[in-house]
N, C-alpha and C positions, 0 to 999 in steps of 0.2 A: 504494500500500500504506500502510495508517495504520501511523505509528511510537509512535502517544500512546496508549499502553497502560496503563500505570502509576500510581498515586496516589499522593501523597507529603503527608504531614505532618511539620507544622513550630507548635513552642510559644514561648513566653516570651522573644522577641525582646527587650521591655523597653527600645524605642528612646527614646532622650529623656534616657537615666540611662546615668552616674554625669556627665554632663557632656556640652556640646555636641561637643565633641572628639571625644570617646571612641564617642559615640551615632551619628557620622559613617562613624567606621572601623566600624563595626558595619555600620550601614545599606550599607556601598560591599560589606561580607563577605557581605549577603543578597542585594544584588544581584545580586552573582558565582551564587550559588546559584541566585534564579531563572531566569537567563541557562541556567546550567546542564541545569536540570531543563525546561527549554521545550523541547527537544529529543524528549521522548516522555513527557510529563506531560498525563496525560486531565484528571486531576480534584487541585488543590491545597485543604489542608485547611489553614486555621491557628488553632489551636488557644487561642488566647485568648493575653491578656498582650502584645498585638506592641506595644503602646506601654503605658511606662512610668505613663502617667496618659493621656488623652483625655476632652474634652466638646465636645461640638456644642452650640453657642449656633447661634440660629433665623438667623445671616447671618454667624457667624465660627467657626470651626476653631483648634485648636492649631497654632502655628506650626512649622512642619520638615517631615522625612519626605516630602517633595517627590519624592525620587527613587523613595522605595518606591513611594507610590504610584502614577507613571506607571507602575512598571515590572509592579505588579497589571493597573494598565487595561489594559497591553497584552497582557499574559497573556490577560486575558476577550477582548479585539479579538481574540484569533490561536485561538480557540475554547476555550480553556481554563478548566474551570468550578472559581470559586475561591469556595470555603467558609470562613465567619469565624464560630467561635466567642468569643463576648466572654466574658473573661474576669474577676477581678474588679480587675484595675488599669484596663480599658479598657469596664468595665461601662456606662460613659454613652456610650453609641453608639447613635445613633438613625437614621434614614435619608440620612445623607451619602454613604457608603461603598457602599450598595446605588443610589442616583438615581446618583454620578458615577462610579464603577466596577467597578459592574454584578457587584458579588460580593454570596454566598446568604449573608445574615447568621441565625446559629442564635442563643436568648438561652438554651435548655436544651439536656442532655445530649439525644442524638438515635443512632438505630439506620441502619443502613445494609446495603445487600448489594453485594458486589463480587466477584466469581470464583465465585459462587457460596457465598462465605460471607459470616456475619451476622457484623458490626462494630457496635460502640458505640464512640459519641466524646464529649467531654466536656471543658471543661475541667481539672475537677475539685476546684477548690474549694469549700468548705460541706459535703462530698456523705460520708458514711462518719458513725461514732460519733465523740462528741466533737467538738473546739473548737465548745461553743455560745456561748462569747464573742464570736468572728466570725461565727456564723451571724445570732444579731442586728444585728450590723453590718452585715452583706452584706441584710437585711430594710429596716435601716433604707435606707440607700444606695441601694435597689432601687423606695423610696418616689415618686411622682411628685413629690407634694407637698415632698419635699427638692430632685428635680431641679429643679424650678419655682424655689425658692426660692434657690439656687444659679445660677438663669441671671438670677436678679436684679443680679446684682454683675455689677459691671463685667470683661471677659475679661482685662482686665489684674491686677485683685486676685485677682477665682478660680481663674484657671491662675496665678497665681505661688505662694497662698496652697498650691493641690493638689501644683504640684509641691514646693514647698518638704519637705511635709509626705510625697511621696513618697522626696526623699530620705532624711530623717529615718527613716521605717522600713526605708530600705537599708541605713543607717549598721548599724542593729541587728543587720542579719544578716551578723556576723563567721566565726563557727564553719561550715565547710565541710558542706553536705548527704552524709551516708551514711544505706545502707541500716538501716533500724531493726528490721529484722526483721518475718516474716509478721505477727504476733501486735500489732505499733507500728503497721502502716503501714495507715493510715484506709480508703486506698482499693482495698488488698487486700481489705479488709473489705467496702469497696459492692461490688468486682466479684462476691462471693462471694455475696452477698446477691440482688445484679440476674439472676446466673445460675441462682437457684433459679427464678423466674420464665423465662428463655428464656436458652437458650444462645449465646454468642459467642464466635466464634472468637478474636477479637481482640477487646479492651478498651482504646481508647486516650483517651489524657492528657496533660494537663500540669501547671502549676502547681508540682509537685514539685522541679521546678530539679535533675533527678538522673536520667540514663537508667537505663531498670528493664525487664530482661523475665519476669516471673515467670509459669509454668506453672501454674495452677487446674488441682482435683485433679479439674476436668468434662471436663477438656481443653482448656481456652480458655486464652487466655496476655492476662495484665495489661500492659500496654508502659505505659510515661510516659516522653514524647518527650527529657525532658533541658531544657536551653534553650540562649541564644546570647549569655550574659554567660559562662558558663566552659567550656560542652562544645560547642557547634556541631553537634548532633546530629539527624537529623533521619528519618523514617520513611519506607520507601516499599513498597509492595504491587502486589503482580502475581499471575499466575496460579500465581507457582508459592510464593508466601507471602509474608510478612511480614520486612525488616529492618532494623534499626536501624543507620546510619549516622553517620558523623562525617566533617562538610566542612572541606576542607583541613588536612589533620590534621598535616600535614609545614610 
């Protein structure tokens, strides 16, 4: 009898930050997790951001994250189809991850059906009205021509220079994520907009660093997964719907 029914998504791991320390007990808390969900998980989705910063240079990787990734590979070895939405801190990902552990790398928002309903998934950054400040950034970033010129430097300068510069905009975000209301929140605004076009039951997310399940007035419900610097939240889907979870909560 198959027991792997279920799909589950999971966002904004953001391993590598606020320190190696910290980044460790983190990585050993997702572990537990996917241990966890291997028991009857068909299809895992991760939803972008699972590392703090990453680039592939053409014969070196960012150093850590060892255990996660064995514990992916063996996810995909025991049949389990693992889906990687990049995000925009792990945006330079290029075929590492798909050649050595055999997971569906997406680089856009992408549609899906499960139980017979229609799903959209997404990171979710750049995507809704406003911040066109980062939207040029995430253009330029997205450039070849920058990547190119970025694996020119030595993996010692450009992963120290990247992560430096990832801490630096951690430091900034002091003030705690809350709900900003329908009318604030960018990507209430894309779901509303994507569902004039086709309906979905579900709309899911990340990026927002804040579990959200909000009801669209088509029927469809907006979810953004949360992440795994302060909520440990994480989503999983079956036939009988949608919920949003919190691992080891006690």
């Amino acid at each position: 009898m198959n027991t792997r029914t279920k799909i589950y998504f999971a966002s904004d791991f953001h391993l590598g930050t606020p320190s190696y320390e910290a980044s460790r007990v983190r990585e050993d808390k997702i572990i537990r997790w996917l241990d966890q969900i291997s028991v009857d998980a068909k299809e895992l989705f991760l939803v972008g951001d699972i590392f703090d910063f990453w680039f592939e240079y053409k014969a070196a990787i960012p150093k850590g994250f060892i255990r996660f990734q064995g514990k992916i590979a063996s996810l995909v070895d025991s049949g389990i189809k693992v889906h990687f939405f990049i995000g925009n801190h792990d945006m330079w990902m290029f075929d590492y991850f798909p050649q050595e552990l055999g997971i569906i790398m997406h680089r856009k928002e992408q549609a899906f059906s499960f139980f017979g309903k229609a799903i959209f998934i997404g990171h979710g950054d750049g995507l809704g009205p406003g911040d066109s400040g980062y939207k040029f950034i995430k253009k330029v970033f997205a450039s070849p021509f920058l990547q190119w010129m970025f694996a020119r430097l030595h993996p010692n300068l450009g992963i120290g220079i990247a992560n430096y510069w990832s801490r630096k905009s951690r430091a900034k975000e002091k003030e705690p994520q809350v709900f900003l209301g329908e009318e604030k929140e960018w990507l209430i605004d894309y779901c509303k907009e994507i569902s004039k076009e086709q309906h979905y039951e579900y709309m899911i997310f990340g990026h927002r660093h804040l579990p959200i399940e909000f009801d669209l007035k088509n029927g469809g419900r907006y979810i953004n997964l949360g992440d795994w610097l302060n909520h440990f939240t994480y989503g999983v889907l079956d036939k009988e719907g949608f919920k949003l979870n919190k691992f080891e909560s006690k």
